[in-house]
C-alpha positions as CSV (number, residue, x, y, z in Angstrom):
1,X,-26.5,5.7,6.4
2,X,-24.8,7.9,3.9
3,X,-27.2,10.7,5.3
4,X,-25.1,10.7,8.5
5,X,-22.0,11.0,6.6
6,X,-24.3,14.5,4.7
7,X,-24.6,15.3,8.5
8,X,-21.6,15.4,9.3
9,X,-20.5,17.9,6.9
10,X,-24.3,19.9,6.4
11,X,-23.8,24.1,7.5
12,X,-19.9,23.6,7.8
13,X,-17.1,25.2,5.6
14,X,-15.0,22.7,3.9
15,X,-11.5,22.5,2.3
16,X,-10.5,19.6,0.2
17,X,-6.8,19.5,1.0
18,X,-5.4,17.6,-2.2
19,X,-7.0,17.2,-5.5
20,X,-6.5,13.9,-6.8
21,X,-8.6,10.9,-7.2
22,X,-9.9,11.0,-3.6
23,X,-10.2,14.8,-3.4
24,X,-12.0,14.6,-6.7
25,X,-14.4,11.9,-5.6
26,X,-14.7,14.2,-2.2
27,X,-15.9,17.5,-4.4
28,X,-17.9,15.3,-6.4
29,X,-19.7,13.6,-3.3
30,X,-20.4,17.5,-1.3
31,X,-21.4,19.1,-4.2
32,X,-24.2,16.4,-5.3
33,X,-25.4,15.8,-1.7
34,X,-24.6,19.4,-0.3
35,X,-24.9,21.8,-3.6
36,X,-24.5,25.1,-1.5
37,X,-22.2,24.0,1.2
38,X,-19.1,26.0,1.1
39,X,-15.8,24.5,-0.2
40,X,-12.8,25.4,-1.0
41,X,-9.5,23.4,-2.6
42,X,-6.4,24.0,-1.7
43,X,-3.5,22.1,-3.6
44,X,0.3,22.9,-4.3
45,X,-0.4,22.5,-7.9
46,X,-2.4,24.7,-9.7
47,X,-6.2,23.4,-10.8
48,X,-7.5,23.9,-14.3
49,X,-10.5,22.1,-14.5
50,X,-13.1,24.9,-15.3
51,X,-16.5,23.5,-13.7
52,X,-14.7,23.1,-10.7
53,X,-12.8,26.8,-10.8
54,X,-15.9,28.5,-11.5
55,X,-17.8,27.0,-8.2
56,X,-15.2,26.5,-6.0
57,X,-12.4,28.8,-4.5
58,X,-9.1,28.1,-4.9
59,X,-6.1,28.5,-3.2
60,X,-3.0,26.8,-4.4
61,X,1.3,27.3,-4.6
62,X,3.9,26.4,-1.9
63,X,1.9,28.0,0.9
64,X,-1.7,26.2,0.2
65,X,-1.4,24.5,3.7
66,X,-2.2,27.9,5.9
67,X,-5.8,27.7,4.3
68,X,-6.8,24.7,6.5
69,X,-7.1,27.7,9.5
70,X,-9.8,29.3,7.8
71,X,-12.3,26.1,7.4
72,X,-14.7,24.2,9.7
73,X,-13.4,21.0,8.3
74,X,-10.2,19.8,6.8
75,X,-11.2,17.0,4.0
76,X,-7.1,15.7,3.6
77,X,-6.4,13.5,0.5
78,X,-4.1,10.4,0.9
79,X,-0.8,12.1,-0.6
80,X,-0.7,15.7,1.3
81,X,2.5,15.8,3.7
82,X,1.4,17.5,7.1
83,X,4.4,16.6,9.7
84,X,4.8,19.8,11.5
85,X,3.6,22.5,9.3
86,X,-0.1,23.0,11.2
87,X,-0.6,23.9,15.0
88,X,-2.5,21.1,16.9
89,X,-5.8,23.1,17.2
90,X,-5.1,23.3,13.2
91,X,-4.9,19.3,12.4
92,X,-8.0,18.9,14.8
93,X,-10.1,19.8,12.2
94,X,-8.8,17.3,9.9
95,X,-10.3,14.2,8.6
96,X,-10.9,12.3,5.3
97,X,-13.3,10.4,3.1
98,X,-11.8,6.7,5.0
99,X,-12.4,8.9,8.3
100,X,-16.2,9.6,8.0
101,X,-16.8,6.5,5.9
102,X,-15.4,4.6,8.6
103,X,-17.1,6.1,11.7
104,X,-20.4,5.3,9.8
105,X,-19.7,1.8,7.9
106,X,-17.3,0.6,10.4
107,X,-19.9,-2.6,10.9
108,X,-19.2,-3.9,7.4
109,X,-15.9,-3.4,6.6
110,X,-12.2,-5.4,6.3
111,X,-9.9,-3.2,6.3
112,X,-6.3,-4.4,5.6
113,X,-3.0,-2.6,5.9
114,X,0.9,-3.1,6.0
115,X,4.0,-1.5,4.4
116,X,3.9,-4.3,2.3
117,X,1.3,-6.9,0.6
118,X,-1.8,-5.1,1.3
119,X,-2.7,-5.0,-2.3
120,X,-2.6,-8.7,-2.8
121,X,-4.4,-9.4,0.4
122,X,-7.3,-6.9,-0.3
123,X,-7.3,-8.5,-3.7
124,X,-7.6,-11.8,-2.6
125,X,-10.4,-11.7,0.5
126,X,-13.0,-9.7,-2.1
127,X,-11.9,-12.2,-4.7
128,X,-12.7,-15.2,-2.5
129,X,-16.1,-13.2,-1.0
130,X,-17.1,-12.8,-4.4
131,X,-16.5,-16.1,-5.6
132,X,-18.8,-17.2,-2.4
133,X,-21.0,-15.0,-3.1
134,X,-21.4,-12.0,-1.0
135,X,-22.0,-8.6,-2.2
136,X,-18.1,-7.3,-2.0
137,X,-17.1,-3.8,-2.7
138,X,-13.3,-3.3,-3.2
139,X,-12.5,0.2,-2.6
140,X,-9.2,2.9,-0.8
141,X,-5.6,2.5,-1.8
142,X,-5.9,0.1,-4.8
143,X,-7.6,3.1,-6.4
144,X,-11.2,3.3,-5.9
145,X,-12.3,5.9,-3.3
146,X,-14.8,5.1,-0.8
147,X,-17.3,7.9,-2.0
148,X,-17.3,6.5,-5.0
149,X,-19.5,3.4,-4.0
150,X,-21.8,4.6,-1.6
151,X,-24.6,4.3,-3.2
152,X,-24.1,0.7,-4.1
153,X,-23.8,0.0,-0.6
154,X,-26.7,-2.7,0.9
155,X,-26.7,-3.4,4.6
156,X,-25.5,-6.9,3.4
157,X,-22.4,-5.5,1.4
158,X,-18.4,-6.4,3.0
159,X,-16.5,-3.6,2.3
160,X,-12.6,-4.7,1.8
161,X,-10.7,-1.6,2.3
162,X,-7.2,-1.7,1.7
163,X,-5.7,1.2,4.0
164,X,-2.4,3.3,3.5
165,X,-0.7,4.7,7.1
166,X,-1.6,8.3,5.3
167,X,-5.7,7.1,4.8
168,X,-5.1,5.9,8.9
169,X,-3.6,9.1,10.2
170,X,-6.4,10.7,11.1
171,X,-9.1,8.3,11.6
172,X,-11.4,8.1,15.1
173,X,-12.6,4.8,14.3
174,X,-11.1,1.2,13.3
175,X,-13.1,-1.3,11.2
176,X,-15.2,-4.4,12.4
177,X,-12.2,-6.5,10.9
178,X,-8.8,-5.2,10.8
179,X,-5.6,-6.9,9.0
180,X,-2.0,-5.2,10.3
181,X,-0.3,-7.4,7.9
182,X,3.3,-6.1,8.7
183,X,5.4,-2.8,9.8
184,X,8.6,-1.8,7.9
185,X,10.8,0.8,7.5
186,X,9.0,3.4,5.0
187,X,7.1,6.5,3.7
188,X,9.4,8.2,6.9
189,X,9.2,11.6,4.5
190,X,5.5,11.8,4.8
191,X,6.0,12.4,8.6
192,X,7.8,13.9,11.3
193,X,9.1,10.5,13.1
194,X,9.4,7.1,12.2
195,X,7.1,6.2,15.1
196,X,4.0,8.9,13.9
197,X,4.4,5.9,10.5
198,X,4.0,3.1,13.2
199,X,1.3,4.8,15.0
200,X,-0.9,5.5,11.9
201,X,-1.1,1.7,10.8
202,X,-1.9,1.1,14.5
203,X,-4.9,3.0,14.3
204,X,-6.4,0.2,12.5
205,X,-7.1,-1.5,15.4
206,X,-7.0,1.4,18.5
207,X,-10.8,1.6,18.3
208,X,-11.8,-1.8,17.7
209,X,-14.1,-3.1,20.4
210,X,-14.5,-6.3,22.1
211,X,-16.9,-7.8,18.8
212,X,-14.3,-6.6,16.4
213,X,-11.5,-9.1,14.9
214,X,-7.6,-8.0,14.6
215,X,-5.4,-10.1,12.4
216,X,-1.9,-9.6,12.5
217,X,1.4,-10.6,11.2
218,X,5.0,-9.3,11.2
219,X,4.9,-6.2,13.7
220,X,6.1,-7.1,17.0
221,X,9.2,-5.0,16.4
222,X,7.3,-1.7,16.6
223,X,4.0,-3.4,18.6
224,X,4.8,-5.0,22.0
225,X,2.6,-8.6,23.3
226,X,1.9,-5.4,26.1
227,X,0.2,-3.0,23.3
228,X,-1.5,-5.4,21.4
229,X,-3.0,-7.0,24.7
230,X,-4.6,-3.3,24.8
231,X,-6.5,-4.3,22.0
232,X,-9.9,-4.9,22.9
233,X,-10.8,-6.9,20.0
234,X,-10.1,-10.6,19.5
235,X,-6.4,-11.3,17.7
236,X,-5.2,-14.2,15.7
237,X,-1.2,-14.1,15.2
238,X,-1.1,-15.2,11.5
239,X,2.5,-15.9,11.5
240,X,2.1,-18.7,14.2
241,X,-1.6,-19.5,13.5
242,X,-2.1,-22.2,10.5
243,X,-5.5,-21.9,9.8
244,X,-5.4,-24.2,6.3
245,X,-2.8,-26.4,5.7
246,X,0.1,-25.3,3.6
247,X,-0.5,-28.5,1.3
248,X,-3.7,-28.0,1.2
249,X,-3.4,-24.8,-0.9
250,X,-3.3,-24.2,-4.8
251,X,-2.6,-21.3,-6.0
252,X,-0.7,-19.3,-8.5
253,X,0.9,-16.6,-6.0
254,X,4.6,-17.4,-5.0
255,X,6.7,-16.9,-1.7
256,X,6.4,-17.8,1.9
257,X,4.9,-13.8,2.3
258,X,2.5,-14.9,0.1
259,X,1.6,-17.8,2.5
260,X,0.7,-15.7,5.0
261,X,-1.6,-13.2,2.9
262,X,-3.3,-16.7,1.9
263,X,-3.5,-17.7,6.1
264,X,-5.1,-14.2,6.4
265,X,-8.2,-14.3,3.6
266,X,-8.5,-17.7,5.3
267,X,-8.9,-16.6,8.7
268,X,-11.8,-14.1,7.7
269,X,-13.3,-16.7,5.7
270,X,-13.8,-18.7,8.5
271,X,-15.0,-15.7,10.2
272,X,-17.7,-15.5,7.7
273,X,-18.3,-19.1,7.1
274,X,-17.4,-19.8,4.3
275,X,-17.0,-23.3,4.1
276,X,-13.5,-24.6,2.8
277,X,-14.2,-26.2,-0.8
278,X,-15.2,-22.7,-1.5
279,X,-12.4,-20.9,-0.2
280,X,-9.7,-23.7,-1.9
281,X,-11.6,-22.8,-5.4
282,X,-11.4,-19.0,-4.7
283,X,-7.7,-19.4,-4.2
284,X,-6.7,-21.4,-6.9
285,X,-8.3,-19.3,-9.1
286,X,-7.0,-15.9,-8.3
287,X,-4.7,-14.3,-10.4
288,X,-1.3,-12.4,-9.3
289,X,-1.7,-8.6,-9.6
290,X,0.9,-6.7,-11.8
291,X,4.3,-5.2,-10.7
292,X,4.1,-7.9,-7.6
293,X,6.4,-11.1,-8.5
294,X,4.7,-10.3,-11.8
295,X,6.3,-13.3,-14.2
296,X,7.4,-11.3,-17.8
297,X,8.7,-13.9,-19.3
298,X,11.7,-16.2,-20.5
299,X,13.6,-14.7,-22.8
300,X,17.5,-15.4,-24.4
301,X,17.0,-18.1,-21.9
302,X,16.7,-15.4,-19.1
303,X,13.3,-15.6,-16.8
304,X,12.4,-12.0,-15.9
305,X,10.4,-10.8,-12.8
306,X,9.0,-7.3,-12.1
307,X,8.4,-6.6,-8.6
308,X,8.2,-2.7,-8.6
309,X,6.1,-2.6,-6.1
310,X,8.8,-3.9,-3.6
311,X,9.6,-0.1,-2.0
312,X,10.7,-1.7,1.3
313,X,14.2,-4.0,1.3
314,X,12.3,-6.3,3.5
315,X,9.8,-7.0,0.1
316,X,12.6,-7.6,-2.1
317,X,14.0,-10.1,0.5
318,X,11.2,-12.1,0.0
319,X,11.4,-11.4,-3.5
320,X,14.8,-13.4,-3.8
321,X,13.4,-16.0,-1.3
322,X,10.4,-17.3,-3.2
323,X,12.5,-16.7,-6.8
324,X,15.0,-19.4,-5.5
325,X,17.1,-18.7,-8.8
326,X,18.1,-14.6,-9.5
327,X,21.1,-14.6,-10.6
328,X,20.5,-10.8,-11.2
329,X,18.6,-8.0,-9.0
330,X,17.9,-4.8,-10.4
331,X,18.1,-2.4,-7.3
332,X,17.9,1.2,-6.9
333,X,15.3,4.6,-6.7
334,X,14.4,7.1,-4.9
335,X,16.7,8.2,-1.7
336,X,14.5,8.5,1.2
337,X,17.4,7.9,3.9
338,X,16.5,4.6,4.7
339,X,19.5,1.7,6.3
340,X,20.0,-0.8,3.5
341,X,22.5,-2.4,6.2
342,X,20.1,-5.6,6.6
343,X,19.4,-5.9,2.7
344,X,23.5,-5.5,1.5
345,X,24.1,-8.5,4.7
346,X,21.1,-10.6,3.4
347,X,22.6,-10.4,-0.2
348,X,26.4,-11.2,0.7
349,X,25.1,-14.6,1.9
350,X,22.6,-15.2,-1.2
351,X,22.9,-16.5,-4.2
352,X,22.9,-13.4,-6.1
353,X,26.0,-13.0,-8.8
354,X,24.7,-9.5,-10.1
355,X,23.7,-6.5,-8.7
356,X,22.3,-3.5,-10.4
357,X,22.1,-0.3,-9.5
358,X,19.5,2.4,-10.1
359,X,20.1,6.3,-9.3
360,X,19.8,7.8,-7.3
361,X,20.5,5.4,-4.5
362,X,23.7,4.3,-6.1
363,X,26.1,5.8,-4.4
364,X,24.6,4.6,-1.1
365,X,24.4,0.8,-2.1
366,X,28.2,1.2,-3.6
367,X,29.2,2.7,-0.4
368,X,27.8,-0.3,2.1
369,X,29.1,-2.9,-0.6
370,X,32.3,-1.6,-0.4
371,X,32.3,-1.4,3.3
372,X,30.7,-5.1,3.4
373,X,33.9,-6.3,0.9
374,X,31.6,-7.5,-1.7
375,X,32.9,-8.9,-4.5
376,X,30.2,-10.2,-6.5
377,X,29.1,-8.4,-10.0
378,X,28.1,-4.7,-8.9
379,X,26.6,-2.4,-11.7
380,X,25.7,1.1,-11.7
381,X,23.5,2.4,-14.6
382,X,21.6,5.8,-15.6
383,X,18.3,4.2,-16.7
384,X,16.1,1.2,-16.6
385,X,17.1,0.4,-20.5
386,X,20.6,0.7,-19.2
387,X,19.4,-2.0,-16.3
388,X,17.7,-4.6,-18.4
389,X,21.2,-4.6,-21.2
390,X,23.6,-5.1,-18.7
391,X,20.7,-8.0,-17.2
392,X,20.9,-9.5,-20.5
393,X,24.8,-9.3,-20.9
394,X,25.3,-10.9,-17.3
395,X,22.8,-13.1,-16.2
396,X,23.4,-16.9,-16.4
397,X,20.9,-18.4,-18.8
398,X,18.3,-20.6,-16.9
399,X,18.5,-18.4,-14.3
400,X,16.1,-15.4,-13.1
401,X,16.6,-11.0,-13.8
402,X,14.8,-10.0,-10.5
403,X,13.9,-6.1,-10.3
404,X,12.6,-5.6,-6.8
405,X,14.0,-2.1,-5.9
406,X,13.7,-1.7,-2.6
407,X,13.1,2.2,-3.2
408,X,10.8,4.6,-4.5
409,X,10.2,5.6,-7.7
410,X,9.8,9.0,-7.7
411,X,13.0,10.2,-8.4
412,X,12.3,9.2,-12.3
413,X,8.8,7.7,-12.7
414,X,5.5,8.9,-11.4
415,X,4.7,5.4,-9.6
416,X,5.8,2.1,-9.3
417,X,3.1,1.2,-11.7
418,X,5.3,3.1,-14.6
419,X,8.9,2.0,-13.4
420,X,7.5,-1.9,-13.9
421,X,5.7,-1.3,-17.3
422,X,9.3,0.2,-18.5
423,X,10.7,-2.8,-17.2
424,X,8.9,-4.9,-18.8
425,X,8.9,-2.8,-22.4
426,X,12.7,-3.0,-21.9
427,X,12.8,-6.4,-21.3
428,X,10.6,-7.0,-24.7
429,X,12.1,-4.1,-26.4
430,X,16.0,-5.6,-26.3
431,X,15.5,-9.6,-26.1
């Protein structure tokens, strides 16, 4: 099968449009299976790496996307922003490693998206096929590009693919199994209009046919009953289908969200029958992944949560909802536009004393607070050591220092992977 993906690309000219991990793994791939095709990289930053320079043209600076005219095919990595800057006969050419793996693996893969808990989810369904035994590959946005394991791939293998809206964007086929876990308000400065975000994480499911399976949770504010009945494939609603028993299920993963991400691997286990003693033991023993409700500790009397994955306000809702006891949320990143006004009205009615802020969206949080009269504890500080101080000077002892941002974390860290490890070094650093 990988031969067809060879085909696909044999005699063409190619541009690798980003040079990251995927666009790596793509370069890697073409020049192994294809050693004299054509390629080129184009990439606002500059590229050093001299096996590749010496091969490979370059092109690179603020004006790298008008090379995409000049090539057969467009290999786009994840993180490039397109919006409006090609023509349409431009973005035609344009597809991606989870494009042509798709059109050709489509049969064996679960593929699993959602502004928010797609991480977890993907986690937990290869964690519970793997504990039942089949041969599970774990590969996409948790950081393992699809390239990368082709060669491992059996006719038997289930390939969970966790999917960002950017790996969707240009895809012309949807996988045999598809999870649209939820649609929320973000990533809007990756594209043109909210609704080109909405309609990438529905491509998920646009080509599914009537022996594929669609799973899906909280979207029917940007999917109407009307669109999803255009679905061909078969649907199950998880957030009104209860497919095990709430009481029934052990685990160590917190929150009513969480629930729902367990209802989900459930619903494909049964799919796959695999039988239920099986699935309870896979759950039970999965562990939490990092930066998501991640528990750091109790310190000074303090318990201390880093959830810096929560980019969306509607993740650290459900933050404060399964941590029934912050008495202190450290809020706050990068300024992408976005209307807090549901977040600041969920926490005027919580129980949440303290509220700190984080640039460089303070000004915008101290401006709805003041507008919504709130009188609780509001700080504003420069830095995450600044945060977790003024955590440890207010927060009530027995009670829980929440940061779940509700932002990016651009504006001062290079993910949300190094915004929750400085949490977590502040919190140790000044108990």
């Amino acid at each position: 099968m990988k031969e067809q993906i060879i085909n696909l690309l044999r005699n063409k000219s190619i541009l690798i449009l980003g040079f990251g991990r995927e666009g790596r793994s793509s370069y890697n791939f073409i020049r192994k299976e294809l050693p004299e095709a054509i390629i080129a990289i184009a990439d606002q930053n500059s590229i050093t790496d001299e096996n590749v320079v010496k091969n490979t043209t370059i092109i690179s600076g603020d004006n790298y996307l008008e090379a995409c005219k000049d090539y057969d095919i467009v290999l786009k990595a994840p993180g490039v922003i397109i919006k409006d800057s090609l023509d349409q006969a431009t973005k035609a050419k344009i597809t991606s490693q989870t494009d042509l793996f798709m059109r050709i693996y489509r049969d064996q893969i679960i593929g699993v998206t959602g502004t928010k808990g797609k991480s977890t989810t993907s986690s937990l369904i290869h964690h519970v096929l793997s504990h039942a035994g089949f041969d599970s590959k774990l590969v996409g946005n948790i950081g393992k590009p699809c390239f990368d394991i082709i060669d491992e791939i059996k006719p038997e293998t289930q390939i969970v693919y966790e999917l960002s809206a950017h790996q969707l964007e240009f895809i012309q086929a949807s996988p045999h199994i598809a999870v649209l876990l939820n649609i929320y308000e973000e990533h809007f400065d990756h594209y043109t209009t909210p609704d080109d975000y909405y309609q990438a994480k529905k491509n998920i499911y646009r080509y599914q046919t009537t022996n594929d399976l669609l799973i899906y949770g909280d979207i029917y504010q940007h999917a109407t009953p009307e669109e999803l009945n255009q679905a061909k494939s078969y649907k199950i609603d998880i957030t009104r289908t209860e497919i095990v028993p709430p009481s029934q299920i052990r685990t160590k993963l917190i929150g009513e969200h969480n629930m729902r991400n367990i209802q989900v691997a459930a619903a494909i286990a049964y799919a796959l029958r695999i039988n239920g003693e099986t699935f309870s033991e896979a759950v039970a023993s999965f562990e939490p992944l990092p930066h998501r409700l991640e528990y750091v500790g109790t310190f000074h009397n303090i318990k201390f949560y880093n959830d810096s994955i929560a980019t969306a306000q509607e993740a650290t809702i459900n933050a404060i909802k399964a941590i029934n006891d912050v008495d202190t949320l450290i809020l706050g990143g990068m300024n992408r536009g976005l209307d807090y006004h549901p977040l600041v009205n969920f926490l005027r009615n919580s129980g949440v004393r303290n509220i700190i802020l984080l640039p460089e969206t303070d000004a915008i949080f101290q401006k709805l607070f003041a507008e919504d009269h709130y009188r609780q504890g509001l700080f504003v500080v420069r830095n995450m050591k600044e945060a977790v101080q003024k955590a440890y000077e207010v927060t009530e002892p027995t009670h829980s220092c929440l940061l779940s941002p509700a932002a990016a974390s651009y504006n001062s860290y290079k993910n949300f992977e190094e915004r929750g490890n400085d949490f977590k070094n502040q919190v140790s650093m000044l108990q």
